[in-house]
Each structure stands twice: as C-alpha cells, then as structure tokens.
C-alpha positions as CSV (number, residue, x, y, z in Angstrom):
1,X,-14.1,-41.2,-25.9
2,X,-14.8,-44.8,-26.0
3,X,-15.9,-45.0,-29.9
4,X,-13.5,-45.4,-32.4
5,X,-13.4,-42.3,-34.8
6,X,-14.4,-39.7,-32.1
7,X,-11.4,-41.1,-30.0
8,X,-9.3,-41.4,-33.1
9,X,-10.1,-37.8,-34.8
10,X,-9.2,-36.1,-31.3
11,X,-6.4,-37.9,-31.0
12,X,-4.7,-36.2,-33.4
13,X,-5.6,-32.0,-32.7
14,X,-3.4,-32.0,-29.5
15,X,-0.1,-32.9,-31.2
16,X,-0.9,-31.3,-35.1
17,X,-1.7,-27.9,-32.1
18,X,2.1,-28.4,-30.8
19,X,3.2,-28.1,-34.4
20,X,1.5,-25.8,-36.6
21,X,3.0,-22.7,-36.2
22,X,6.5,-24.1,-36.8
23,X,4.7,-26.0,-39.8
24,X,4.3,-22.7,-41.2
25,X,7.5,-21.7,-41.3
26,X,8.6,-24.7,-42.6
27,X,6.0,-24.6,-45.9
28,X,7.4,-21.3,-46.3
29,X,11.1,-22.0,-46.5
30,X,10.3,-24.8,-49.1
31,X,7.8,-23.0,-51.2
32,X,8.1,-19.8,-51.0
33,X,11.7,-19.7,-50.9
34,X,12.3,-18.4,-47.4
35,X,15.5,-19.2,-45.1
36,X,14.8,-21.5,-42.3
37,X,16.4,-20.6,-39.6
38,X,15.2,-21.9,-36.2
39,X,16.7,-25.4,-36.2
40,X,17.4,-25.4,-32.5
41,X,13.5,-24.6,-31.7
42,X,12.8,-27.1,-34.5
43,X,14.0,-30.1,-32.4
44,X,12.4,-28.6,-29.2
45,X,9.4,-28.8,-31.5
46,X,9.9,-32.2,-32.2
47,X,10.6,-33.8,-29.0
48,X,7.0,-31.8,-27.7
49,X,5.8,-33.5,-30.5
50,X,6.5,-37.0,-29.7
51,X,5.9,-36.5,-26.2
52,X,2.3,-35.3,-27.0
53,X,1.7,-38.2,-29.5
54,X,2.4,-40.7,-26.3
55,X,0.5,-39.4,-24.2
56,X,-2.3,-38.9,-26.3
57,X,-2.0,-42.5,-27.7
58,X,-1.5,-44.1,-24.0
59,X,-4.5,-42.1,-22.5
60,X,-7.3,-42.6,-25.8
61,X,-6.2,-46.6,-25.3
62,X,-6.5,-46.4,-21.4
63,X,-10.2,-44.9,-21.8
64,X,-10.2,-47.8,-24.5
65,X,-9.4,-50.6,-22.1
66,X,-11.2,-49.1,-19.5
67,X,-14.8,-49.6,-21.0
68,X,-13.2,-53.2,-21.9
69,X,-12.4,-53.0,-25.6
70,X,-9.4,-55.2,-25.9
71,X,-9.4,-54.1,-29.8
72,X,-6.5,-51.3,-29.4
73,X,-4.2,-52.3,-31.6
74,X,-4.7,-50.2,-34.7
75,X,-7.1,-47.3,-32.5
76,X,-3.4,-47.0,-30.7
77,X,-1.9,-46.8,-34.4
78,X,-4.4,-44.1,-36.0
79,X,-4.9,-41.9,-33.1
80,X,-1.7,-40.6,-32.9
81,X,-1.2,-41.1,-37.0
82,X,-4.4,-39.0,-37.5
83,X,-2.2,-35.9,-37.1
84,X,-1.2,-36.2,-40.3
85,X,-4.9,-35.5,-41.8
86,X,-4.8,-32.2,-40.0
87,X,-1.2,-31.2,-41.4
88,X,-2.7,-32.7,-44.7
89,X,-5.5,-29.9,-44.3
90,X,-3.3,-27.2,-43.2
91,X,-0.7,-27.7,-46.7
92,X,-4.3,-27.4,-48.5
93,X,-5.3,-24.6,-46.7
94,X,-1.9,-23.3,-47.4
95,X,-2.1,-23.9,-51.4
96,X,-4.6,-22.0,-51.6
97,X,-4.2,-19.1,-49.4
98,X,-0.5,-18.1,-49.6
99,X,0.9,-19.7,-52.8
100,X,0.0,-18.5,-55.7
101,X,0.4,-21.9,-58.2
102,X,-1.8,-21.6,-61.6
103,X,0.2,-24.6,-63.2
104,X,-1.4,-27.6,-63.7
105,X,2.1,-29.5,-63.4
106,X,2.9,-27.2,-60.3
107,X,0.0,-28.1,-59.0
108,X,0.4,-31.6,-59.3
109,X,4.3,-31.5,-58.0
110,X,3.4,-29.6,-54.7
111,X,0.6,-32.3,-53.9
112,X,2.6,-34.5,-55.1
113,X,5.5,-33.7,-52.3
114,X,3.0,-33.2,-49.6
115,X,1.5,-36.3,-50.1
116,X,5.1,-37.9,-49.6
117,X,5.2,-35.6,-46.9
118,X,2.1,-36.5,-45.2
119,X,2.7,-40.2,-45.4
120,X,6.2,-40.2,-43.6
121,X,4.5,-37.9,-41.3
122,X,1.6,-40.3,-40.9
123,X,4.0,-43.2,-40.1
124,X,6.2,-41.7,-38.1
125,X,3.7,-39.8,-35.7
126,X,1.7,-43.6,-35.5
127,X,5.1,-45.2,-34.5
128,X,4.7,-42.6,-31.4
C-alpha cells in the first residue's frame, strides 16, 4: 500500500465499483438514445460516490504517512482521480461491445466526448 502506483491504481476500483452500473445507463441514454430516468438514484449515486473518493483518498494517504512518506500531495490527488482510467476503460469497453459505430468521424466524435467526459470526471473525482 505504501508504493505509489499500487496505492494509486487501487485507489480508484472502490469508487469507479460504486458507479458502474448507473454508468451504464447513463452511456445508454446518450448513445443509444435511451430515456434516463433515475435522477433521484442518480444523486444518491453521486453523494456514495464522493463519500467513497474521501475515504479512499484519507486512508491510501494515512498508510502513506504512516510508513513516513511526507510526499502526499499529488498520491492524495491521483488516487482518487484514477477512477477516471477505469470509467475511461469501461466507455472503451462499451464502444465496442454495445455500439455499433463504423464511421470514422463517429468514431472520432464519441472519443472525442468521452475524453471531455473523462477529464471533468478526472478532476472532479481528484478534488474529492
């Protein structure tokens, strides 16, 4: 837990685990032109979501200071953030298992968005 990428890559399954079913439905409303309707569980989503990233983030740092490595600044930052890798993953995993995009300029638009996506995603969950 102490080394850097371990601690930072693990950091990050707890909270992408809170969100991916919900993540789901979401990449379906936009893509496959589904109705989202679950707004309410949405924000109990979301609030599980930054409570996970905390707690993640405070205990990875407090194994961090415990075996004395004073460096926690940007561990504290990607350990949380690293969340966004997994959902980065998932929207591949997604491209190519339920959409069915030949285009090249498709292609390049949904990437495109999810890169946007994951980036907002990557600073927000880093903030937490």
């Amino acid at each position: 837990f102490t080394k850097p990428l371990p601690g930072i890559i693990m950091g990050g399954i707890l909270p992408f685990g809170c969100i991916f079913i919900q993540l789901f439905f979401i990449l379906n409303s936009i893509w496959s032109h589904q109705m989202y309707y679950m707004f309410g569980f949405l924000f109990l989503v979301f609030i599980i979501l930054l409570i996970t990233c905390s707690e993640a983030t405070v205990l990875l740092c407090y194994f961090h200071l415990c075996a004395e490595d004073y460096h926690w600044w940007w561990r504290s930052f990607l350990t949380s953030s690293f969340t966004a890798v997994y959902l980065f993953i998932y929207a591949v995993h997604y491209f190519f298992s339920k959409l069915q995009i030949t285009g090249t300029a498709s292609t390049i638009l949904y990437f495109g968005y999810t890169m946007i996506m994951v980036l907002i995603f990557f600073l927000f969950t880093g903030k937490y």
